[in-house]
C-alpha positions in Angstrom: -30.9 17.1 5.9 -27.4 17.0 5.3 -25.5 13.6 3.6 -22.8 12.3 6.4 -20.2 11.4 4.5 -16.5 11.3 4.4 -13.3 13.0 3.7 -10.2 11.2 2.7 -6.6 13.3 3.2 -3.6 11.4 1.7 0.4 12.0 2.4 3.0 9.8 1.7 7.0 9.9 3.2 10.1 7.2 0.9 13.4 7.2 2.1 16.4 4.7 0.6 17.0 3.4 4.1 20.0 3.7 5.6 22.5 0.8 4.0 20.8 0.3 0.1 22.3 2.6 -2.4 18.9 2.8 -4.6 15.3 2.8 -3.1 13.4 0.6 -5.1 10.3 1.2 -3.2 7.0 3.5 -5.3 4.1 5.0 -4.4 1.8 6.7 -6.4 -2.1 8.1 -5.4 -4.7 10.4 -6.3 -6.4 12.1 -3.6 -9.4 13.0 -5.6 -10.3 9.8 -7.2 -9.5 8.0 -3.4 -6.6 5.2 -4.9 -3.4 4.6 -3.5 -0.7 2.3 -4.3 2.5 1.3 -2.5 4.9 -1.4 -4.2 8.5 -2.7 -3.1 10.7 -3.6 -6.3 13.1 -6.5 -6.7 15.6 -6.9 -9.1 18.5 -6.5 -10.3 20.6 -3.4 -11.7 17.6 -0.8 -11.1 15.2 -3.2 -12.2 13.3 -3.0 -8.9 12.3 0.3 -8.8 11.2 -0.3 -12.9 9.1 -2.7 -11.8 7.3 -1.2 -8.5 7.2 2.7 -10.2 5.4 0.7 -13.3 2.9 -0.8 -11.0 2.5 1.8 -9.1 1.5 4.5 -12.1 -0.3 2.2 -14.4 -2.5 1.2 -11.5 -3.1 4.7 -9.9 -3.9 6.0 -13.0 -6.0 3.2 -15.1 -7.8 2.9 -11.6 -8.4 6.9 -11.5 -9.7 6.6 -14.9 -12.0 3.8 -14.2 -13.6 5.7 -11.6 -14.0 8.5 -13.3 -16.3 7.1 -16.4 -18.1 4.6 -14.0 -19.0 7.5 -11.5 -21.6 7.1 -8.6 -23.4 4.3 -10.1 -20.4 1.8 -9.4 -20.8 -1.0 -7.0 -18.4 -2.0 -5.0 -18.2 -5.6 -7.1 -17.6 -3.4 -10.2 -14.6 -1.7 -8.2 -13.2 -4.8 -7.2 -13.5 -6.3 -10.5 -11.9 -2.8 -11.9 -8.8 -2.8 -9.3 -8.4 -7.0 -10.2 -7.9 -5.6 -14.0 -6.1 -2.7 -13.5 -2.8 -4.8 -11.2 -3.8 -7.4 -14.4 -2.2 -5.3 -16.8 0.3 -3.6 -14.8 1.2 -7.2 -14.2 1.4 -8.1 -18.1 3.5 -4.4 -18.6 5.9 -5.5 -15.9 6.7 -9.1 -16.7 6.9 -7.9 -20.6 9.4 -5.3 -20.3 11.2 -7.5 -17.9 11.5 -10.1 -21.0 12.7 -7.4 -23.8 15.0 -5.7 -22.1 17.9 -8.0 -20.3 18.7 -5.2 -17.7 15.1 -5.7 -16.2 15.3 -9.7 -16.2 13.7 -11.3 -13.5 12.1 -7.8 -11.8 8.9 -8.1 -10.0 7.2 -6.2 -6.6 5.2 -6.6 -4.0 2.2 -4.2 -3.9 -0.5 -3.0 -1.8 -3.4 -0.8 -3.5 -6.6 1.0 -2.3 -9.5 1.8 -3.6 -11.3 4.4 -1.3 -14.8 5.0 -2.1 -17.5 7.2 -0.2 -17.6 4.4 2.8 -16.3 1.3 1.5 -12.5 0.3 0.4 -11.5 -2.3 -1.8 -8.3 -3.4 -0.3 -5.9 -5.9 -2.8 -2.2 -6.8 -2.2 1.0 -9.2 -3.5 3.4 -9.8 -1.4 4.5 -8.7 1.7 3.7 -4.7 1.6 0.9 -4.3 4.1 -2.0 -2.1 4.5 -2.8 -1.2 8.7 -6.0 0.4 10.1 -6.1 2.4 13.4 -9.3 2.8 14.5 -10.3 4.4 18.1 -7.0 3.2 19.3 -6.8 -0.3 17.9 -4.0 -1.3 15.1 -5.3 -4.1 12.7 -3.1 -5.4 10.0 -5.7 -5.7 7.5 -3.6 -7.2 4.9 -2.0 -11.2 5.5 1.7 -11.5 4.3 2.0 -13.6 1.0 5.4 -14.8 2.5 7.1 -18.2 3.3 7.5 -16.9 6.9 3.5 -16.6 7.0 2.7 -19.6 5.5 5.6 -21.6 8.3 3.1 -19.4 11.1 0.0 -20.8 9.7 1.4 -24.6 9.6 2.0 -23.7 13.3 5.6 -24.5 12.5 6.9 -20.8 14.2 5.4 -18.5 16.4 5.1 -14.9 15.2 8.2 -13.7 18.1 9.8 -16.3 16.3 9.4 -14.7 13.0 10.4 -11.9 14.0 13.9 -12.8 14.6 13.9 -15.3 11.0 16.7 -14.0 8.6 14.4 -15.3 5.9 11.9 -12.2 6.3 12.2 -11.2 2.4 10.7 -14.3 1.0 7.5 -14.0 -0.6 5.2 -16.3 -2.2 3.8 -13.9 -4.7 5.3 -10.8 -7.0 3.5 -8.4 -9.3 5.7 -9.3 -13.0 7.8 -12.4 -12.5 4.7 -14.7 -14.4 2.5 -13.6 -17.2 -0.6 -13.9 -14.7 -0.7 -13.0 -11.0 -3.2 -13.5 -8.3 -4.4 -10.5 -6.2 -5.8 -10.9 -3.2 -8.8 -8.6 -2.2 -10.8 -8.0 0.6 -13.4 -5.3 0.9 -13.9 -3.1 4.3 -16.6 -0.5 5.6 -14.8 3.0 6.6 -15.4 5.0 9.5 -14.7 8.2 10.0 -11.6 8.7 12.4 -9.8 5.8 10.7 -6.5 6.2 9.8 -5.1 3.8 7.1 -1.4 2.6 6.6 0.5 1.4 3.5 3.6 0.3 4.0 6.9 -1.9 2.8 8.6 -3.9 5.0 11.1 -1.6 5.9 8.9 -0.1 8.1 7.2 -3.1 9.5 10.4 -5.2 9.7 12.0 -2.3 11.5 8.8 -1.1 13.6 6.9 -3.2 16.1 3.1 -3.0 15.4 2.8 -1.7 18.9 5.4 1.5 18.4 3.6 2.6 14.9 0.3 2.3 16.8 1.9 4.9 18.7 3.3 7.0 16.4 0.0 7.2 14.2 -2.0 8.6 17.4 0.6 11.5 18.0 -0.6 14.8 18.1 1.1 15.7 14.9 -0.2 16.1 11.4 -0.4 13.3 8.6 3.1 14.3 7.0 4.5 14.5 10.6 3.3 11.2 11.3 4.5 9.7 8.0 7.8 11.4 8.8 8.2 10.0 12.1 7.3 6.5 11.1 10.2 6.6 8.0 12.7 8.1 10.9 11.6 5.6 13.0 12.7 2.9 11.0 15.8 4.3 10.3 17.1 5.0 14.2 16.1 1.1 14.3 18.6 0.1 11.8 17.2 1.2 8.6 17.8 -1.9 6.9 15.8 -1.2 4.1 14.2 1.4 1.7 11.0 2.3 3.7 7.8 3.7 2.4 4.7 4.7 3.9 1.3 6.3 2.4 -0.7 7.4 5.0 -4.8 7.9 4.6 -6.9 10.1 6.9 -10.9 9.7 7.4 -12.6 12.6 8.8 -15.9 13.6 9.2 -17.9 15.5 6.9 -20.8 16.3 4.6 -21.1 15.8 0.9 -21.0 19.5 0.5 -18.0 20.5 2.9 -16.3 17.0 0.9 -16.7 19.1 -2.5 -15.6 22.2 -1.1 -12.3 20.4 0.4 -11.7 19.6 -3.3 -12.3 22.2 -4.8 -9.7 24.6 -2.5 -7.6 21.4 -2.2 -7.9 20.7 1.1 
């Protein structure tokens, strides 16, 4: 009897945007180890994209190393537990350099991370990058907006059509490396294959109603296709910000075929 299991394909698409000079925006994943990470710098000089490519690595790849030594016998507490130290000491990197070096005073990012593992994920986020899920047709924003425009929806004092008209979109509540301690929220999810997960700045979903990237993620067109048309998307409606997306494909398969994908790197 075979295993059912899982296969997770990851692409990712960044673009400056259409009136910034520099795109402070940073992904960073690894496809074999299932972690992905998207952060949106602030700052200034280039201290925003400092702080959001910092992030970005030292979580990808302390969380990639993680996994590796703790293997199959890792629950998903010790995962979460794992991610909450891993953004702890990208936070501590961040705020540090951000204190010996004058150029980078004041830097910080948002970020959204990953943790994809056989069936579960281990979601955690800052800020106001989010993390979508399609699934058999539906779009869920899995991820709630650390954002004074969130909290002013949730004390019922503006509607969400009225949000989306505020000029006060890019204030956020919480950043990665502007305090030596920072609060990550994490949620954990069951996978199912079919799902298609999105990570993204808010250039894209500032740009991009929830209902047109619904849309674009069910085209008929591969992942980097997709990711493309979402980042060009964005930019025909105004591109009014650097824009980032990391897209994550479930498909079905077995343990064995999973392996095999590996291994010939697909």
């Amino acid at each position: 009897m075979t295993t059912e299991a899982v296969i997770y394909r990851f692409c990712a698409q960044t673009d400056s945007g259409l009136t910034r000079e520099n795109n402070e925006d940073a992904y960073s994943f690894d496809e074999a180890a299932g972690v992905a990470v998207l952060a949106d710098g602030m700052g200034g000089y280039n201290a925003g994209e400092v702080a959001s490519s910092m992030a970005s690595n030292i979580i990808t790849k302390e969380m990639s190393r993680w996994l590796a030594e703790a293997g199959d016998a890792a629950s998903v507490q010790d995962m979460r537990r794992a991610l909450e130290i891993c953004v702890s000491n990208a936070n501590t990197a961040v705020f540090r350099a951000a204190h010996d070096n004058s150029h980078y005073s004041g830097m910080g990012t948002t970020l959204v991370a990953g943790v994809f593992r056989g069936s579960d994920l281990i979601m955690g986020h800052i800020g106001d990058s989010r993390c979508y899920r399609l699934r058999k047709g539906e779009l869920t924003q899995i991820t709630r907006d650390h954002s004074l425009l969130q909290e002013q929806i949730d004390a019922g004092l503006l509607t969400p059509e009225q949000a989306a008209l505020s000029m006060n979109k890019n204030l956020v509540t919480r950043a990665l490396g502007v305090d030596d301690a920072v609060l990550l929220e994490v949620h954990e999810h069951v996978v199912e294959a079919g799902d298609t997960y999105l990570l993204c700045s808010d250039g894209l979903s500032d740009m991009v109603r929830d209902a047109d990237i619904a849309k674009i993620l069910q085209l008929p067109l591969g992942p980097e296709q997709r990711a493309k048309t979402l980042v060009d998307t964005a930019n025909a409606h105004g591109g009014r910000d650097n824009i980032t997306v990391l897209l994550v494909q479930v498909e079905a398969g077995s343990e064995k075929r999973g392996l095999m994908a590996r291994l010939l790197g697909k």
